[in-house]
C-alpha positions in Angstrom: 105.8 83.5 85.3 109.0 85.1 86.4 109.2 85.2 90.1 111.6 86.4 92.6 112.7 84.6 95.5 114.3 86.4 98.7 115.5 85.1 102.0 117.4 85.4 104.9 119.6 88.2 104.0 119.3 92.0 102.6 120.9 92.4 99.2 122.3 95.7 98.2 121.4 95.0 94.4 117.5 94.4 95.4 117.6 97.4 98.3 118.5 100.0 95.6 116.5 101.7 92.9 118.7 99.4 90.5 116.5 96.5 90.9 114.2 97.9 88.3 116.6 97.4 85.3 118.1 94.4 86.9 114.6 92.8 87.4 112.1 94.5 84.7 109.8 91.3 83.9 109.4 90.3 87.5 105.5 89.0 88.0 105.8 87.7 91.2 108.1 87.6 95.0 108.2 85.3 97.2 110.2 85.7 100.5 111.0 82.5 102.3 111.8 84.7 105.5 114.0 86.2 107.9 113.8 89.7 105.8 112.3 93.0 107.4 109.7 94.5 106.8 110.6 97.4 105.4 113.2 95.8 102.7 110.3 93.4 102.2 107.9 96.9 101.4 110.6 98.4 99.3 110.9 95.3 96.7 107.3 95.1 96.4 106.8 99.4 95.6 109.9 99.2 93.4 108.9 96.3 91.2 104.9 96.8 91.5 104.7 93.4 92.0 102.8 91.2 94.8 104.6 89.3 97.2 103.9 86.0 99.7 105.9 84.9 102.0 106.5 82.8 105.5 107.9 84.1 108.4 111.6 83.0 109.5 112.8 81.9 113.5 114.5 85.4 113.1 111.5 87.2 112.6 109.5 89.6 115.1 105.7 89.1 115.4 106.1 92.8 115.2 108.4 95.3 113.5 108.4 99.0 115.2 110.0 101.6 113.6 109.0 106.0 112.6 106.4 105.5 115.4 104.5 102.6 113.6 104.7 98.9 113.6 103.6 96.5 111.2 102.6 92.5 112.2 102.6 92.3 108.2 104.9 93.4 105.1 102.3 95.8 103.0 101.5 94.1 100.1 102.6 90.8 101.1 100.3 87.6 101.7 101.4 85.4 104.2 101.5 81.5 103.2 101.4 79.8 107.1 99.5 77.1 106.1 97.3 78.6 103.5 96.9 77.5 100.0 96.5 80.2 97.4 96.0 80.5 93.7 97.6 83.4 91.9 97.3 83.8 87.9 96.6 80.0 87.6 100.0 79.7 90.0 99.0 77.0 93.3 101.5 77.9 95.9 101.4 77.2 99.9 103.6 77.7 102.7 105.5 76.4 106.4 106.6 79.0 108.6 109.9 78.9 110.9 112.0 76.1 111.6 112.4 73.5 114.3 112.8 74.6 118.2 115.7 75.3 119.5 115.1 78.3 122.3 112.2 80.1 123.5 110.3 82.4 120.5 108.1 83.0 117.9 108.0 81.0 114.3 109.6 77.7 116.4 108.0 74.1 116.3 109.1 70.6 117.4 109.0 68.3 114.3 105.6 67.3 115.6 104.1 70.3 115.8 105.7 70.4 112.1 103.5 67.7 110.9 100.4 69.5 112.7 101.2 72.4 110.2 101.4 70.2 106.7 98.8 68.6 107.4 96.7 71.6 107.9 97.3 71.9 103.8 96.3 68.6 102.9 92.4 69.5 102.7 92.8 72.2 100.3 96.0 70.0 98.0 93.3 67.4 97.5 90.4 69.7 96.0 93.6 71.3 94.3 93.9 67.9 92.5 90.3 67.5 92.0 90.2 71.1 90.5 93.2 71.7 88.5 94.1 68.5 88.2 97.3 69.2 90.1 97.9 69.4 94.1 100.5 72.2 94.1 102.8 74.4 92.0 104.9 75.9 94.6 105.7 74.8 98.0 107.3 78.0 100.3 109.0 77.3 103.8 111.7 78.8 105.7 113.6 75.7 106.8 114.5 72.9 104.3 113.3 69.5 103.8 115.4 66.0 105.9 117.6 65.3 104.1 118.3 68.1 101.4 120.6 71.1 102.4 120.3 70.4 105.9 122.8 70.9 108.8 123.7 69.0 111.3 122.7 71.2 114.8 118.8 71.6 115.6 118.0 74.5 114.3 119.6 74.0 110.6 118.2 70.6 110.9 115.6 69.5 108.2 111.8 68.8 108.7 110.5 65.2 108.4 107.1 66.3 107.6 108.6 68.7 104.6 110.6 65.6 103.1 107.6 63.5 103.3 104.8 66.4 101.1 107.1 66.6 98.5 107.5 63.3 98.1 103.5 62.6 98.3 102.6 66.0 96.7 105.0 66.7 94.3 105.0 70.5 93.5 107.3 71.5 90.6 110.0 73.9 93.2 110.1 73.5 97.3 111.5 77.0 98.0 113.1 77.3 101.6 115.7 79.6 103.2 117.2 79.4 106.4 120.5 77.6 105.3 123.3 80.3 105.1 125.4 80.0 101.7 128.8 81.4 102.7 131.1 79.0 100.2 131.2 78.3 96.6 130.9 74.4 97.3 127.4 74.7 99.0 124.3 72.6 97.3 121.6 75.1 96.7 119.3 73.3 94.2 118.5 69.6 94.5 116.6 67.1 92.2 114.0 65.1 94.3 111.4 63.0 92.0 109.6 66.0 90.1 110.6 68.7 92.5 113.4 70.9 92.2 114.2 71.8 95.9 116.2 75.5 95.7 117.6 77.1 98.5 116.8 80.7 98.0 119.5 82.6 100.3 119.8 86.0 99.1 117.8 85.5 96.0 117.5 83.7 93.2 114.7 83.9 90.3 112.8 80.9 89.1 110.2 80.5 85.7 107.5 78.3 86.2 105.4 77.6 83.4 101.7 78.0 84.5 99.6 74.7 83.4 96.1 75.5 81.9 97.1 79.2 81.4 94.5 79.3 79.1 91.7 78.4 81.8 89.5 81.2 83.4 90.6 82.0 86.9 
């Protein structure tokens, strides 16, 4: 399934009408956060394609704008601690990152662990169903360890680290981690998951086990 992944900043190639011929096979976005609404809504009515995504520490819980506002993207499914099957495809997300200030989409690496193991119920019926816990793991902030920085709110999540290495989707997509130099690691090996930044965007192919099987 060819999937987009956004995050974190607004690129003029996807926020113009040319992301139809750049992108024409797209089945599937996923925004890792940080993105407005309204650049969120345009991706999804130019590409006619559904979109998840988690929320980012720079998010608002709500986005005014032309007399509206919007707690949501339309069209988009938000992952916080949800567990979803799309076209045979298991995917779940982790909002925000660790706290650092007073706000919204902020937790203490506690409160992190709170939020994982929210997921755990529906990974192990997952397994028990399909055979497999997880396909796709979103979040905004990365995993210890893996394309972390040093200050708090770059700093990675303990509890992220430790689901991959229990659950072991196939990608752990995560934003949140600005790539402004060539030399910066956006795509790291860790057992059977391929942990990818996804800053700006990038476009990933899983293959869909037991495509063949009845949703």
């Amino acid at each position: 399934m060819r999937t987009l992944v956004i995050s974190d900043v607004i690129t003029p190639l996807l926020y113009s009408p040319q992301i139809k011929d750049r992108f024409p096979s797209v089945n599937l976005i996923i925004s890792c956060g940080d993105l407005p609404f309204y650049y969120l809504e345009y991706i999804i009515s130019l590409l006619c394609t559904p979109l998840f995504f988690v929320r980012g520490n720079h998010d608002p819980e709500i986005e005014h704008g032309e007399g509206m506002s919007w707690t949501s993207p339309g069209g988009g499914q938000d992952l916080h601690r949800k567990v979803v099957r799309y076209k045979g495809l298991l995917l779940a997300g982790v909002e925000g990152c660790l706290r650092y200030r007073e706000g919204p989409f902020q937790y203490t690496q506690s409160e992190m662990w709170l939020n994982v193991s929210a997921l755990i119920p529906h990974l192990l019926w997952n397994r028990l169903r399909y055979g497999r816990y997880l396909d796709i793991f979103v979040t905004h902030a990365p995993p210890r360890g893996i394309h972390e920085m040093d200050d708090l709110p770059h700093q990675g999540v303990d509890a992220f680290r430790w689901f991959i290495q229990k659950f072991q989707p196939r990608y752990h997509l995560h934003g949140h981690i600005h790539v402004l130099k060539p030399n910066i690691i956006t795509q790291t090996q860790i057992m059977t998951t391929m942990v990818i930044n996804a800053y700006g965007f990038c476009e990933i192919t899983p293959d869909i086990p037991g495509r063949e099987q009845k949703k």
